[in-house]
C-alpha positions, 0 to 999 in steps of 0.5 A, a space after each residue: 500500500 503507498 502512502 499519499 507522498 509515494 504516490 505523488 512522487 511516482 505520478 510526478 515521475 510520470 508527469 515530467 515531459 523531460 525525464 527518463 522513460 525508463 524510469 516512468 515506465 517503473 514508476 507506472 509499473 509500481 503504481 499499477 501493482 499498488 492499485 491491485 493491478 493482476 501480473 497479465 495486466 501490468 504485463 499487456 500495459 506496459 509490454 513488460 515480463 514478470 521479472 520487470 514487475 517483481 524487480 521493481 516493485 520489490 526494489 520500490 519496496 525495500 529502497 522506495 524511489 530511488 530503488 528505481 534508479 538503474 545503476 551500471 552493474 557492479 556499480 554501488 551507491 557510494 551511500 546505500 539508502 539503507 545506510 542513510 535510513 540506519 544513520 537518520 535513525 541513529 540521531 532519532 533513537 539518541 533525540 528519543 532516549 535524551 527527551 525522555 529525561 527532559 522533565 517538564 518542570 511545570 507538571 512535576 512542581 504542580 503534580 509531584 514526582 510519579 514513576 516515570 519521567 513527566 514530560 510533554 511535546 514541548 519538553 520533547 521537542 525542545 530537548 530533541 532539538 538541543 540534541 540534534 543540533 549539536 549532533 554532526 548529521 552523517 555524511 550525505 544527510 543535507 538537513 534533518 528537521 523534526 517532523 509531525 508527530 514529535 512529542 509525548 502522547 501519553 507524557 511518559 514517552 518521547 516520540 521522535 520524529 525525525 525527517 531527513 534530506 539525503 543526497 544520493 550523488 550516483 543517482 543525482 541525476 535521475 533525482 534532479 525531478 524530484 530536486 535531487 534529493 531523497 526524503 528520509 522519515 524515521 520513528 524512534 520511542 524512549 521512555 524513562 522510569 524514576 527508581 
């Protein structure tokens, strides 16, 4: 299932008068196998093969956009998506685990000490942010901003979410539709407990 945003990556792919045909033809051939689309139908749509489906619908599974990207054989990204994902992650587990001990000072002087942490999204926020600017962004992260969702839904979690821009220099050129850039959005959860 794509959300919304894969969505209108792949239909932008599509759109573009000047881009790679090979690459909208990808772009097609996942959003068809999205809507329930049979093998036979892709298959008669696009003048393709099984292998074609199964190689790009499972490349966009596991790497999202840019694992439509054809490289030249024996030619790896100089930094795998997967690594990106790993480093954005990273930062987002230690912002998560530091907000989790950013007591709200306001609810713990008003309501007393409980058995965790009492924190809220302005605590989350403002410790995950402290965090992540002292932190060095990993090498082909652009820029990293804390997104939708950040905060404490239960005021003992910190939830983080953390949104990075990753540039990918071996498949820059495909990306340039896109603005040559690859969004990255990660989760991570921490919770602390007084003893």
């Amino acid at each position: 299932m794509l959300t919304s945003e894969q969505r209108g990556e792949l239909d932008a792919v599509m759109r573009k008068r000047h881009g790679n045909a090979a690459l909208a033809r990808r772009a097609r051939c996942v959003l068809l196998w999205s809507e329930g689309e049979r093998r036979v139908d892709i298959r008669g749509k696009l003048a393709c093969n099984d292998e074609f489906v199964s190689k790009w619908t499972s490349a966009f599974e596991t790497q999202g956009l840019a694992g439509l990207v054809s490289l030249h054989p024996g030619r790896a990204p100089k930094v795998p998506v997967a690594k990106l994902d790993a480093r954005v992650l990273d930062a987002a587990d230690g912002a998560a685990l530091d907000a989790s001990d950013a007591l709200d000072s306001g609810s713990a002087y008003s309501g007393g000490l409980r058995s965790a942490v009492e924190i809220s999204d302005a605590s989350v926020r403002q410790a995950a942010s402290q965090y992540l600017a002292v932190q060095p962004r990993p090498l082909g992260v652009t820029l990293w901003v804390l997104a939708d969702g950040t905060g404490s839904p239960d005021g003992q979690t910190a939830v983080i979410r953390l949104r990075g821009t990753a540039d990918i220099p071996i498949a820059a050129s495909v990306l340039s539709a896109f603005g040559g850039f690859v969004n990255i959005t990660v989760e991570s959860r921490a919770r602390s407990g007084l003893r």
